[in-house]
Backbone as JSON Lines, residues from 0, in Angstrom:
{"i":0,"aa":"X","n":[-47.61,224.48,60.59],"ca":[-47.37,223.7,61.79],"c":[-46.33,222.64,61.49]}
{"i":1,"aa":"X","n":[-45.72,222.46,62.43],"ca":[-44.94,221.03,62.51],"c":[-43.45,221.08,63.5]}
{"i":2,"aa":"X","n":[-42.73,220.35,63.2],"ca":[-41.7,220.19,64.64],"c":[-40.97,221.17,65.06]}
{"i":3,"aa":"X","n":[-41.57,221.43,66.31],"ca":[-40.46,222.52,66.99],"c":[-41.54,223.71,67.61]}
{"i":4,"aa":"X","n":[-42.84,223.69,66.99],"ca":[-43.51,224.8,67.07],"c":[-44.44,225.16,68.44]}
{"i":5,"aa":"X","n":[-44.06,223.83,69.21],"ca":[-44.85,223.46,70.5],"c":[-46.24,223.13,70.3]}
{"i":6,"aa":"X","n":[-46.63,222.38,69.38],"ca":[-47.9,222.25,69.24],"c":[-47.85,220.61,68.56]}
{"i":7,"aa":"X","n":[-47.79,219.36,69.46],"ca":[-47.56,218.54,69.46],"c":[-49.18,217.77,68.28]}
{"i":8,"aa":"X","n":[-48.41,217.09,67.59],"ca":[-49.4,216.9,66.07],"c":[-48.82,215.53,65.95]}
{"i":9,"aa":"X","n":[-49.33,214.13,65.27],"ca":[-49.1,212.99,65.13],"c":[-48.68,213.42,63.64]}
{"i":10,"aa":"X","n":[-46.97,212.94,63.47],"ca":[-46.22,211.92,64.35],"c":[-45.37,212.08,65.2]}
{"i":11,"aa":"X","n":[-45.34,213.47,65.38],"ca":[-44.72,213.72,66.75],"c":[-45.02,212.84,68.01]}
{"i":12,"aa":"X","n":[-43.83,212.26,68.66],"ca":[-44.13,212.2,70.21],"c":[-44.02,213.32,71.13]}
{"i":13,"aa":"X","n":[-43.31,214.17,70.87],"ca":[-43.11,215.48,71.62],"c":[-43.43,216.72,71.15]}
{"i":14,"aa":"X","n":[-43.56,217.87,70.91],"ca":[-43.32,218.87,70.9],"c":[-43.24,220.55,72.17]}
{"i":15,"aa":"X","n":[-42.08,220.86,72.34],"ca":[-41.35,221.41,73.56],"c":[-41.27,222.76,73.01]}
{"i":16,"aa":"X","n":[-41.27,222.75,71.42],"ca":[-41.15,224.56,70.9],"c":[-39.91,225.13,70.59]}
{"i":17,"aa":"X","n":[-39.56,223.82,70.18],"ca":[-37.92,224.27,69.89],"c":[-37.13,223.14,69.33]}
{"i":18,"aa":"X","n":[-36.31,223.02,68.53],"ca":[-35.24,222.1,67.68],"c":[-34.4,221.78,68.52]}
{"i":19,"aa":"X","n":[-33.87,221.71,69.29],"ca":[-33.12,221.67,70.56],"c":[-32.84,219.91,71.32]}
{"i":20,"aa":"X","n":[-31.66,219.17,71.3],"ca":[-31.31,217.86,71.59],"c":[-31.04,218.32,73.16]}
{"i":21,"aa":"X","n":[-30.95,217.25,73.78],"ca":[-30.51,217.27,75.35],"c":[-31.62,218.24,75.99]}
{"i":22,"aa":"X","n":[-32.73,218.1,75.79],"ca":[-34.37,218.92,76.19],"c":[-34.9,217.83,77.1]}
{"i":23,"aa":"X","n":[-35.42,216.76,76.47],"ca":[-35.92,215.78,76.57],"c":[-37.07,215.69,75.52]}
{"i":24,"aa":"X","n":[-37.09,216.62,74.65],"ca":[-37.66,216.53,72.83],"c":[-36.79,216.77,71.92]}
{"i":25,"aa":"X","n":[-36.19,215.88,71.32],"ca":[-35.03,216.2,70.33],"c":[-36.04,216.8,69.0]}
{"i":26,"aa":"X","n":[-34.76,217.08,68.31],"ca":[-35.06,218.14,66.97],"c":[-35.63,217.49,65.9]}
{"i":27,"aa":"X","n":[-36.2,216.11,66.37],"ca":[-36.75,215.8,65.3],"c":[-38.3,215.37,66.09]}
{"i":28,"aa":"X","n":[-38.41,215.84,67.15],"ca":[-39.85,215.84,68.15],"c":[-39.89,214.19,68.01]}
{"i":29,"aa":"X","n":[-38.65,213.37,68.71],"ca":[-38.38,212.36,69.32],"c":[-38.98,212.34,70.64]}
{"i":30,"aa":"X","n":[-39.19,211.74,71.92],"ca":[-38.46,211.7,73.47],"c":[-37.58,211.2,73.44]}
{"i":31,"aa":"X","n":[-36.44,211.81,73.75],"ca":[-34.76,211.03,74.4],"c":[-34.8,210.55,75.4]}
{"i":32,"aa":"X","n":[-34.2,209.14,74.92],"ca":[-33.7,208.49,76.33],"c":[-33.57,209.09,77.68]}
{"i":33,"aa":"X","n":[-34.36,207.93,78.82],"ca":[-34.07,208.38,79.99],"c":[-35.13,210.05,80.46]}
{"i":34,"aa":"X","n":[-35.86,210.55,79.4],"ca":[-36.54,211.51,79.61],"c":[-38.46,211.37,79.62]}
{"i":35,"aa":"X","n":[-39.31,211.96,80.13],"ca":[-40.5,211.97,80.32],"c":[-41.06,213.42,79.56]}
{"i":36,"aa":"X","n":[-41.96,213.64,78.62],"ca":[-42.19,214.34,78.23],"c":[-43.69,214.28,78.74]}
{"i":37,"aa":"X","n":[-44.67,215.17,79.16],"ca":[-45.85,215.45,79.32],"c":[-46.52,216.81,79.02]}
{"i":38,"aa":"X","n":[-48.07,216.74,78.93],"ca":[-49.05,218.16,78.76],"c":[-49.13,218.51,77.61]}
{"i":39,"aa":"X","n":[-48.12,218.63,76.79],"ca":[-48.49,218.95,74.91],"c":[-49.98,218.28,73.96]}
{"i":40,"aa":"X","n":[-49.98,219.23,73.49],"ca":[-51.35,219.16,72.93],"c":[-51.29,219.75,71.26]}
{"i":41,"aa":"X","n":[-52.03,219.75,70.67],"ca":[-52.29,220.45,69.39],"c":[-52.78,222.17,69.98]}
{"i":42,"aa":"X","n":[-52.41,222.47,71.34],"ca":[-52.54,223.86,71.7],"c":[-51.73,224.14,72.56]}
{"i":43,"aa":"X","n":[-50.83,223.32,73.18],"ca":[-49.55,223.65,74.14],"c":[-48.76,222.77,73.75]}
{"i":44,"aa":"X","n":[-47.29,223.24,74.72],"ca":[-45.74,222.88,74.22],"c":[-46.45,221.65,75.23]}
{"i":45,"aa":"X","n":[-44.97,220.21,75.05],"ca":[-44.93,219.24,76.45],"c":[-43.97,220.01,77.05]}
{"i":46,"aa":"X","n":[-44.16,219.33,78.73],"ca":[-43.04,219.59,79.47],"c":[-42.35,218.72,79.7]}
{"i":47,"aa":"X","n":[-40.98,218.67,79.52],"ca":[-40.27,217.47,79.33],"c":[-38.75,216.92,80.68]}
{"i":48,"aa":"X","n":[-39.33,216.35,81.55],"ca":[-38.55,215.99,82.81],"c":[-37.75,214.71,82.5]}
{"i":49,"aa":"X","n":[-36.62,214.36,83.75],"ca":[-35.61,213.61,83.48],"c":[-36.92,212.75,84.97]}
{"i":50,"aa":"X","n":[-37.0,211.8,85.06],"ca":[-37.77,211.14,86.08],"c":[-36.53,211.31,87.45]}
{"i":51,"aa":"X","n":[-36.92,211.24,88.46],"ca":[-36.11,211.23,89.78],"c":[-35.55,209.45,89.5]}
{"i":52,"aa":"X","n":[-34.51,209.19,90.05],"ca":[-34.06,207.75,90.12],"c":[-33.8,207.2,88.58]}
{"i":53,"aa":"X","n":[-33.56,208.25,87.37],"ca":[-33.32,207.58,86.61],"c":[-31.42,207.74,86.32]}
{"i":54,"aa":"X","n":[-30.75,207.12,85.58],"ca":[-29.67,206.71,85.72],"c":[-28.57,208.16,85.06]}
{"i":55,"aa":"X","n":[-28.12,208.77,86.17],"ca":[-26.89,210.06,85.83],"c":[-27.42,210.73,86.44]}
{"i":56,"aa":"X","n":[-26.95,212.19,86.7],"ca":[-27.36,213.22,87.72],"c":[-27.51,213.99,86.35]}
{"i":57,"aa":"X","n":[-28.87,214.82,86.26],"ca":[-29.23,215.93,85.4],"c":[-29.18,217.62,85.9]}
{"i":58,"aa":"X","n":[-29.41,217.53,87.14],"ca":[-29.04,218.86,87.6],"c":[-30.9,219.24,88.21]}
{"i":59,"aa":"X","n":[-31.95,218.29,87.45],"ca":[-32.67,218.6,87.59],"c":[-33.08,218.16,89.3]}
{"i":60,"aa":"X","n":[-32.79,217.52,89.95],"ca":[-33.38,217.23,91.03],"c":[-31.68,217.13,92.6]}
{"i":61,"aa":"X","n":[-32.0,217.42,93.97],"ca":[-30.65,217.61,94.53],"c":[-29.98,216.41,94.62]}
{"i":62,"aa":"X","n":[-29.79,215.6,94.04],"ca":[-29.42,214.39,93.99],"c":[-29.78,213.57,92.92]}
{"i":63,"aa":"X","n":[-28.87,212.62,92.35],"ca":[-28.6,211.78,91.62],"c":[-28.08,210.19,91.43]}
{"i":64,"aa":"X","n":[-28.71,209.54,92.75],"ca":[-27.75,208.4,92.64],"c":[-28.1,207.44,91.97]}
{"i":65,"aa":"X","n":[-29.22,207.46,91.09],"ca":[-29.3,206.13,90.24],"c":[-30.38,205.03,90.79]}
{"i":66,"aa":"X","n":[-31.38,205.61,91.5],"ca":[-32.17,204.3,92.48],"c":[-33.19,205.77,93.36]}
{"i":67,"aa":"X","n":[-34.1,204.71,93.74],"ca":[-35.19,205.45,94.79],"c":[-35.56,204.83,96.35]}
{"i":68,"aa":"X","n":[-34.15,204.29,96.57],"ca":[-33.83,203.69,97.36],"c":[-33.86,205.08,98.89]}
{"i":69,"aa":"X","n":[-34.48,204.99,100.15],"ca":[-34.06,206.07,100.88],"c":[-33.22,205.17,101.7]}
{"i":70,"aa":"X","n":[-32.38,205.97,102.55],"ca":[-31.38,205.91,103.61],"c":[-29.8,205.68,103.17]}
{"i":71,"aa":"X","n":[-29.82,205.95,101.84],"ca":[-28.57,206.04,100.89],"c":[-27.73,207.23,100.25]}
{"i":72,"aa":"X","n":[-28.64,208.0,101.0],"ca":[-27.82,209.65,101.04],"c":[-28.73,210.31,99.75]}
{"i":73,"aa":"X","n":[-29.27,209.61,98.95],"ca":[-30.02,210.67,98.39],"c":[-31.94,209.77,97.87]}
{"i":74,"aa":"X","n":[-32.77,210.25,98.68],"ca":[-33.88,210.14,99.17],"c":[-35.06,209.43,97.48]}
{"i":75,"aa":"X","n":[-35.94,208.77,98.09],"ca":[-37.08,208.67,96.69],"c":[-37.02,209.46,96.07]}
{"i":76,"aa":"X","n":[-37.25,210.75,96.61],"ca":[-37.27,212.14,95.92],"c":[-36.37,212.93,95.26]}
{"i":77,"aa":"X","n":[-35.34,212.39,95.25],"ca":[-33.71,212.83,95.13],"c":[-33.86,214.21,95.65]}
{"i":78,"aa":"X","n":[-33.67,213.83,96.91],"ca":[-33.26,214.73,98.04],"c":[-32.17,214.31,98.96]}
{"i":79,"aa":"X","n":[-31.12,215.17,98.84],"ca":[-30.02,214.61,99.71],"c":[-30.62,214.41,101.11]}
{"i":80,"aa":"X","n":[-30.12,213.21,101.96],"ca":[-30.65,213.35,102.92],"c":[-29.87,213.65,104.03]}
{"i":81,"aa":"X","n":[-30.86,214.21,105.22],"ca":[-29.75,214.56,106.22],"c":[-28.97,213.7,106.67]}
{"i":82,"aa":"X","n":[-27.27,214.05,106.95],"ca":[-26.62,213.63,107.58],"c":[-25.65,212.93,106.4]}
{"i":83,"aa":"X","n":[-25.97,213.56,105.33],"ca":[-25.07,212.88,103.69],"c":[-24.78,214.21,102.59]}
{"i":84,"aa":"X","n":[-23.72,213.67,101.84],"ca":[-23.62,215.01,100.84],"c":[-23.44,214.29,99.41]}
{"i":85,"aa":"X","n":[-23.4,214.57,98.51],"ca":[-23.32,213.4,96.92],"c":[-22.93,214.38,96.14]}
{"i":86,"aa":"X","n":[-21.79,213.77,95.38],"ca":[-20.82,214.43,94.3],"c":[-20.65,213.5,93.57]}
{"i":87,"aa":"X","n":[-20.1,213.96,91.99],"ca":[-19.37,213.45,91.32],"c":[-20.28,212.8,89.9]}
{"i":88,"aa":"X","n":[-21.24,213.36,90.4],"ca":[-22.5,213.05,89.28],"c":[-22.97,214.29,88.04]}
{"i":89,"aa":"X","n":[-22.73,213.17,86.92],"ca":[-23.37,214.42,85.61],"c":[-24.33,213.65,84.99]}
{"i":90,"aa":"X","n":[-24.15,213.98,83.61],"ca":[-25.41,213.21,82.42],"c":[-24.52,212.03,82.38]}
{"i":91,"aa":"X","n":[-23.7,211.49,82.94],"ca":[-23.11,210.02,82.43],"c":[-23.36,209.34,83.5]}
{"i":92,"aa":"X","n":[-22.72,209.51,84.68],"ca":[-22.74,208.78,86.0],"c":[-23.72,209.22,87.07]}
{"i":93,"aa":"X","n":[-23.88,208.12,87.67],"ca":[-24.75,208.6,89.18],"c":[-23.84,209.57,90.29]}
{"i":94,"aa":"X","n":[-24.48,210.14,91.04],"ca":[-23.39,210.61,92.37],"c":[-23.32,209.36,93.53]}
{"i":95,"aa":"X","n":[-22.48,209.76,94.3],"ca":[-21.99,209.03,94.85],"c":[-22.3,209.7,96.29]}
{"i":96,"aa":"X","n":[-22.44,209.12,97.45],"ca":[-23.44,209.56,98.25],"c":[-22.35,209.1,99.47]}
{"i":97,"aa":"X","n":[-22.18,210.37,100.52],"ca":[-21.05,209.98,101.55],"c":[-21.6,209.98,102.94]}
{"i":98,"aa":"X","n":[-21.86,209.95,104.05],"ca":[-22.18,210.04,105.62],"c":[-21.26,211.27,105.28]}
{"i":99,"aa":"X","n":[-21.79,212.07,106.22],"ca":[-21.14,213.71,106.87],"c":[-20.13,212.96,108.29]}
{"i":100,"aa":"X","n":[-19.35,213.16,107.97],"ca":[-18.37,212.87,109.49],"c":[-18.52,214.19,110.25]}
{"i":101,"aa":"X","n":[-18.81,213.7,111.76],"ca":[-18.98,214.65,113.04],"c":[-19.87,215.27,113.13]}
{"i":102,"aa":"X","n":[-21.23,214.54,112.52],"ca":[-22.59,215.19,112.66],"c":[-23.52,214.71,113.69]}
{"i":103,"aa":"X","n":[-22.42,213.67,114.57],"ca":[-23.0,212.7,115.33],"c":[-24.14,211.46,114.9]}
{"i":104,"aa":"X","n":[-24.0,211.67,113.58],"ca":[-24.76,210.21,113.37],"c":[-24.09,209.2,112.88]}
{"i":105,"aa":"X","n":[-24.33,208.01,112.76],"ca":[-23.74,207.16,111.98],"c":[-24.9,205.97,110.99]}
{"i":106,"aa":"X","n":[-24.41,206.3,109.57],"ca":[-25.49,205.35,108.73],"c":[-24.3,204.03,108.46]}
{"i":107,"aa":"X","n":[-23.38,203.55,108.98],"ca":[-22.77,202.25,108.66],"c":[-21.06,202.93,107.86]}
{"i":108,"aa":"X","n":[-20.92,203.69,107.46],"ca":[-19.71,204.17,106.7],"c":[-18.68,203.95,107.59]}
{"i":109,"aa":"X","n":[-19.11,204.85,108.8],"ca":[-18.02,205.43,109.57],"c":[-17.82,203.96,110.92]}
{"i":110,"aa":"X","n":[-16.72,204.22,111.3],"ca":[-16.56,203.15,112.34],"c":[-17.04,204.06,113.64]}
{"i":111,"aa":"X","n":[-17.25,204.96,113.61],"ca":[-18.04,205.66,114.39],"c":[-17.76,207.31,114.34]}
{"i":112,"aa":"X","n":[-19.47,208.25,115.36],"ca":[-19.37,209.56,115.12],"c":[-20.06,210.0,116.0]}
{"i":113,"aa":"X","n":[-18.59,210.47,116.95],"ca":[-19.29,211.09,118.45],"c":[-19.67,212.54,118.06]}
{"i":114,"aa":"X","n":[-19.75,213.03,116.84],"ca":[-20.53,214.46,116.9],"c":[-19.36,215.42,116.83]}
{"i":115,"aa":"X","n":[-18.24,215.35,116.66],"ca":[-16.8,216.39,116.41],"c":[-16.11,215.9,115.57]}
{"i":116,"aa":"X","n":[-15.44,216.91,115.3],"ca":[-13.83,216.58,114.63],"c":[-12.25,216.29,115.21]}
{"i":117,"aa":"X","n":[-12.82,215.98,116.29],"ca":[-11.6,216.09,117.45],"c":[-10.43,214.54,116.98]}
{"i":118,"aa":"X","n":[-9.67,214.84,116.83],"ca":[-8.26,213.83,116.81],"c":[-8.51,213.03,118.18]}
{"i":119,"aa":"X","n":[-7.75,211.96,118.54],"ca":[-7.53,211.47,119.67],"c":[-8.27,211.56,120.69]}
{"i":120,"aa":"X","n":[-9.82,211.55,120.54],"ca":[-10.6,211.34,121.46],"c":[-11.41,210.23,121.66]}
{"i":121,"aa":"X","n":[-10.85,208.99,120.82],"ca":[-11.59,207.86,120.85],"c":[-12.36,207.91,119.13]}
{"i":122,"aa":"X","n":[-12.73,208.61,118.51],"ca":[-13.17,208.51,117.52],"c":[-12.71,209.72,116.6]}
{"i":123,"aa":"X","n":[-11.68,209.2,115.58],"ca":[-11.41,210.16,114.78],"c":[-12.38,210.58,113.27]}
């Protein structure tokens, strides 16, 4: 027995069943930064999650902005929310969270959104 084998043993904090960095159990059955490891036992692997609202977009959840803030385009849950889209986010940075123009709503971005894309109708 010992690191890597998924069978989490003191002094391990983790074991995930594998030598493997950027897991959220590094190869020396660490937890890495920014990661949550849970369920491992001296008879199962942990499972090892990035928490929602923690800082960079992991891929693990539809959104990434850095906060669990809702009405900011991406939800407690990091769930984009309706009427927003968020790009530009990896393992370094948060995404960045935009209002949808011509969805007819407006969250404060836009100087306004009668619901089109129409030029010269009062609201471009």
């Amino acid at each position: 027995m010992g690191c890597g084998d998924g069978f989490r043993v003191a002094p391990e904090e983790c074991d995930d069943g594998n030598l493997e960095d950027n897991d959220g159990c590094s190869f020396n059955c660490k937890i890495e930064v920014g990661w949550t490891c849970s369920g491992g036992s001296t008879t199962k692997p942990d499972y090892c999650t990035i928490p929602c609202g923690a800082k960079g977009y992991f891929g693990f959840y539809e959104c990434g902005d850095g906060n669990l803030v809702n009405g900011d385009g991406c939800d407690s849950l990091c769930r984009t929310e309706l009427g927003w889209y968020c790009v530009n986010g990896d393992e370094q940075h948060n995404e960045t969270c935009y209002e949808l123009c011509g969805d007819g709503r407006n969250f404060g971005q836009h100087e306004c959104d009668d619901g089109d894309r129409i030029d010269f109708d009062g609201c471009d």
